[in-house]
N, C-alpha and C positions, 0 to 999 in steps of 0.2 A: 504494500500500500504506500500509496503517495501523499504528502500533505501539502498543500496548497495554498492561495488566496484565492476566496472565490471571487474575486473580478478575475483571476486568471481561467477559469471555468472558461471549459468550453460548450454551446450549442449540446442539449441534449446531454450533457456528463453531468453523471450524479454521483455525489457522494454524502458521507456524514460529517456533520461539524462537529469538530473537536476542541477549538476555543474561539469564544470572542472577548477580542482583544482591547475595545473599548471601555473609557470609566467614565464616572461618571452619570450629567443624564444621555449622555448619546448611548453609552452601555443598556443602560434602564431599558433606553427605547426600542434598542435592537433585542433585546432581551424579553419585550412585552410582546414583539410582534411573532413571538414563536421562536427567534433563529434562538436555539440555547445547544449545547453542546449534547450529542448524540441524536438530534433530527437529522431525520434523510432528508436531502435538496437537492432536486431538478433543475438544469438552466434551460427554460425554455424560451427565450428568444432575448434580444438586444434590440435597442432603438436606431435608427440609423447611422448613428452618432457613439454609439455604443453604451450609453448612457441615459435612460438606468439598465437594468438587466431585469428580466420576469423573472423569477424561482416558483419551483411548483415544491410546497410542503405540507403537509397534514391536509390533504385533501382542498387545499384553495390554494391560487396563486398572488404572488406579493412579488411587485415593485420596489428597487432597494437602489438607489443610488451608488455609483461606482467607489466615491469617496467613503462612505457606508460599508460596503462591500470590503473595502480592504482591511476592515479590524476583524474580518472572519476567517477562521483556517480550516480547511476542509478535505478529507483526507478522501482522497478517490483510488480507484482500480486504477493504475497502468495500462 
């Protein structure tokens, strides 16, 4: 297994979050919205611009801004 930043996440590659790295209220926030360490996350698409990213988790999908995105480590398959 691989550990990553999920803005590094590519299209359709899933894995499970193993830390976020935020404190804080930006921690809190990303904390409240589901991402917390051992959820599964899907990247299911990017904006033209690549910014934000979709993730599919617990049954609905969430919108996360790329600068968001980088306090997340996310251990995926090779």
């Amino acid at each position: 297994m691989l550990t990553v930043n999920l803005r590094r996440m590519k299209k359709n590659q899933t894995g499970t979050i193993t830390a976020v790295n935020a404190r804080g209220e930006l921690g809190r926030r990303i904390r409240d919205m589901g991402l917390v360490p051992g959820t599964q996350v899907t990247i299911k698409g990017r904006a033209p611009l690549y910014d934000p990213v979709a993730l599919r988790l617990m049954g609905f999908t969430l919108t996360l801004r790329n600068d968001e995105a980088n306090y997340i480590d996310v251990e995926v398959k090779e």
